[in-house]
ZAMIMAR-395701 format. One record per residue (C-alpha): x, y, z; residue in three letters. Coordinates in steps of 0.1 Angstrom, whole numbers, plus 5000, padded with zeros to 4 digits. Example, Ala and Ser with C-alpha at 12.3 -4.5 7.8 and 13.67 -1.06 7.14 Angstrom:
<pt><X>5123</X><Y>4955</Y><Z>5078</Z><res>ALA</res></pt>
<pt><X>5137</X><Y>4989</Y><Z>5071</Z><res>SER</res></pt>
***
This chain:
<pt><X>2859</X><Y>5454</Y><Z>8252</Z><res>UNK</res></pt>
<pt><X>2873</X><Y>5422</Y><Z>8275</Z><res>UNK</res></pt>
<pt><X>2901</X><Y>5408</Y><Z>8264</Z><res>UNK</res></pt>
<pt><X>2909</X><Y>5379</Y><Z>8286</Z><res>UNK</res></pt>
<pt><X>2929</X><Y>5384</Y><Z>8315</Z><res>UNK</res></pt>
<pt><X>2967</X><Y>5378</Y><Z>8312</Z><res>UNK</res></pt>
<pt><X>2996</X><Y>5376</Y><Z>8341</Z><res>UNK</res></pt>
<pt><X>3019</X><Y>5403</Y><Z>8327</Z><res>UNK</res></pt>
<pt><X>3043</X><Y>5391</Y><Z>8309</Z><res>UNK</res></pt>
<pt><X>3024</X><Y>5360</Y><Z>8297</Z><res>UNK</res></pt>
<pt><X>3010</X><Y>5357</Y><Z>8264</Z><res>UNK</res></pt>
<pt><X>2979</X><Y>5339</Y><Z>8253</Z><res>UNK</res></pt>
<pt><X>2961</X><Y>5331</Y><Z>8221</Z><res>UNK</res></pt>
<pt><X>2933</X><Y>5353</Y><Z>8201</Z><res>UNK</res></pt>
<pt><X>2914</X><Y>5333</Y><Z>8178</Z><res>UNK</res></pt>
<pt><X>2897</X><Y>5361</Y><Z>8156</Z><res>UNK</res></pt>
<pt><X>2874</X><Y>5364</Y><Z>8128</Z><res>UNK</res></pt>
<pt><X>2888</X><Y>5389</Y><Z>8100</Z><res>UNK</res></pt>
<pt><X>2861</X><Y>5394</Y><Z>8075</Z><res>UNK</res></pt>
<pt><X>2855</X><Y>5357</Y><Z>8074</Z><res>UNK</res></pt>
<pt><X>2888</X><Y>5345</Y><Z>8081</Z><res>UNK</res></pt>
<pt><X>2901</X><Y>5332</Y><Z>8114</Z><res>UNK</res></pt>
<pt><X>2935</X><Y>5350</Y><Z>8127</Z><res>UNK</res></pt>
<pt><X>2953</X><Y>5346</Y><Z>8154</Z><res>UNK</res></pt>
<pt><X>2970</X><Y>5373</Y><Z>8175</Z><res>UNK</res></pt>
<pt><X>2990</X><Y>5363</Y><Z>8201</Z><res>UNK</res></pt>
<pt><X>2985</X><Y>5389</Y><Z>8232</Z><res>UNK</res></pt>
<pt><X>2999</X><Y>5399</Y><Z>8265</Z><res>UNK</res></pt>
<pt><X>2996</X><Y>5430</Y><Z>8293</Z><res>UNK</res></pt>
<pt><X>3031</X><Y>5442</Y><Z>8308</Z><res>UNK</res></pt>
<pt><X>3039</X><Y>5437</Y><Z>8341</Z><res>UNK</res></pt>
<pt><X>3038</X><Y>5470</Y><Z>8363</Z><res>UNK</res></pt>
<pt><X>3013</X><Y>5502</Y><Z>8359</Z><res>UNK</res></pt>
<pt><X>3018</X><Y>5503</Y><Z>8327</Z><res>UNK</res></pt>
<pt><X>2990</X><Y>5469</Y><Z>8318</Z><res>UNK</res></pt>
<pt><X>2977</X><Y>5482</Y><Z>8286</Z><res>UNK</res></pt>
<pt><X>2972</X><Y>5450</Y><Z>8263</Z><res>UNK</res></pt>
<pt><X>2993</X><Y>5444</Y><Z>8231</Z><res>UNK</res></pt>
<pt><X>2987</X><Y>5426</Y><Z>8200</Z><res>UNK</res></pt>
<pt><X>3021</X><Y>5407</Y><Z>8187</Z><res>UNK</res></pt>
<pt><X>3022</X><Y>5379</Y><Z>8167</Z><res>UNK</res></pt>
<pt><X>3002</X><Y>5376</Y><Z>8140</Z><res>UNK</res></pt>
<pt><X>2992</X><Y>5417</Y><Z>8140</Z><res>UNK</res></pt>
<pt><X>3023</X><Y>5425</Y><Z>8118</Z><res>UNK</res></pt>
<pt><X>3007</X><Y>5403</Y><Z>8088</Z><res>UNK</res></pt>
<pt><X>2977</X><Y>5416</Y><Z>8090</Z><res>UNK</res></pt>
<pt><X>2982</X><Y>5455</Y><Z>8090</Z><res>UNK</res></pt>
<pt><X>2999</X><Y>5442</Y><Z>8057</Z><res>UNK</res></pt>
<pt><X>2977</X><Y>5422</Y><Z>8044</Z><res>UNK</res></pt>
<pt><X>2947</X><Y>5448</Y><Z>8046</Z><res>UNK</res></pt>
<pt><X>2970</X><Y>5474</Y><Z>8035</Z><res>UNK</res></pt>
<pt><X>2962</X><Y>5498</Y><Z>8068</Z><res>UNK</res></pt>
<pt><X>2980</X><Y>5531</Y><Z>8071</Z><res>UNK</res></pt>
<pt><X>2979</X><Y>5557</Y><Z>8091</Z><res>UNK</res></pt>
<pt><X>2941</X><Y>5571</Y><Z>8101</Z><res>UNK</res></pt>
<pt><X>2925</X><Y>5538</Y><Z>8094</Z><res>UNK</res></pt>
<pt><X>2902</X><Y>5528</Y><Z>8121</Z><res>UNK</res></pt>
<pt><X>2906</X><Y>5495</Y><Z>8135</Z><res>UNK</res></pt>
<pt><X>2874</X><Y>5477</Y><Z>8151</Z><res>UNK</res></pt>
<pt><X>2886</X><Y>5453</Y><Z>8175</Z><res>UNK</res></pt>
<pt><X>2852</X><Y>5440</Y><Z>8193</Z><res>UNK</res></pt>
<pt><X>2840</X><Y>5409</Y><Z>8216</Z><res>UNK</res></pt>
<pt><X>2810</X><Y>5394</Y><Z>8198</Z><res>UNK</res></pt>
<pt><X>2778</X><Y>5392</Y><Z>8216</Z><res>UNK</res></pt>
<pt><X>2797</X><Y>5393</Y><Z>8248</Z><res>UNK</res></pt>
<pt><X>2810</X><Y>5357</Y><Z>8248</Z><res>UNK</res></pt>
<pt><X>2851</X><Y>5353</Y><Z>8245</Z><res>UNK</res></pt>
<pt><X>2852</X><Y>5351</Y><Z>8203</Z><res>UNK</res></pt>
<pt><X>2863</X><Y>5385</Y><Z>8185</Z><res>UNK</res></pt>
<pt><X>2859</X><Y>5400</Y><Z>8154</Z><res>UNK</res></pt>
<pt><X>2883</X><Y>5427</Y><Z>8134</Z><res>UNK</res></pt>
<pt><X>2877</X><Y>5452</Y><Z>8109</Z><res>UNK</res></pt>
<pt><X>2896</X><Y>5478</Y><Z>8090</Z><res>UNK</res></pt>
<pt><X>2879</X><Y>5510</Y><Z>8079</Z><res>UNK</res></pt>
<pt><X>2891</X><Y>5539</Y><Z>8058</Z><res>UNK</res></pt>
<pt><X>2875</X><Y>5577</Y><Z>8053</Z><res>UNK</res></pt>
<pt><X>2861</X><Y>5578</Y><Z>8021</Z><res>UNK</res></pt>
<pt><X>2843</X><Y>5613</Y><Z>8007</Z><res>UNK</res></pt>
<pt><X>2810</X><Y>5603</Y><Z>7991</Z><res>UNK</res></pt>
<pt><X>2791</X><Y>5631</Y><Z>7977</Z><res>UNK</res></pt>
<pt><X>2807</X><Y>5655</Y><Z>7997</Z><res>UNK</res></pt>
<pt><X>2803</X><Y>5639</Y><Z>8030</Z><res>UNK</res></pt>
<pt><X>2827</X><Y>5621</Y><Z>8049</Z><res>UNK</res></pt>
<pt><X>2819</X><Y>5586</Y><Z>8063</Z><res>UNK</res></pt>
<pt><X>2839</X><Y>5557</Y><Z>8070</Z><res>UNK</res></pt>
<pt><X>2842</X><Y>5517</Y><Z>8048</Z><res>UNK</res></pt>
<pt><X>2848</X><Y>5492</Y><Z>8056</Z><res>UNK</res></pt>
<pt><X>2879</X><Y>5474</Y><Z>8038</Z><res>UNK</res></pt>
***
């Protein structure tokens, strides 16, 4: 995935669609080696909103490769004895 690209230090905007409903994350890259992107504000309401816990699986994809994202939440689920994972 391409998220934007962000001076480090700087944060910019995400509009995302969440099942249907638009969020938005702000985001930002540290300065130095370490540039790994991180989601802030608006993330924290989210994880609550959905619920997520630990060994949920978090979609986070650029939709037919123009600059609008989507996010999904899914959780394992056991369905006649085989594992696969829902979306939630």
């Amino acid at each position: 995935m391409h998220l934007p690209d962000v001076d480090g230090g700087r944060s910019v905007d995400l509009t995302v669609n969440a099942s249907g409903t638009q969020r938005i994350f702000g985001y930002y890259t540290r300065d130095g080696a370490n540039r790994r992107p991180v989601l802030r504000s608006g993330w924290r309401s989210y994880v609550r909103d959905k619920g997520l816990q630990v060994g949920h699986k978090i979609l986070f994809q650029c939709v037919d490769g123009f600059p609008q994202y989507q996010i999904s939440a899914k959780k394992k689920i056991i369905l006649l004895g085989q594992e696969t994972w829902a979306e939630f």
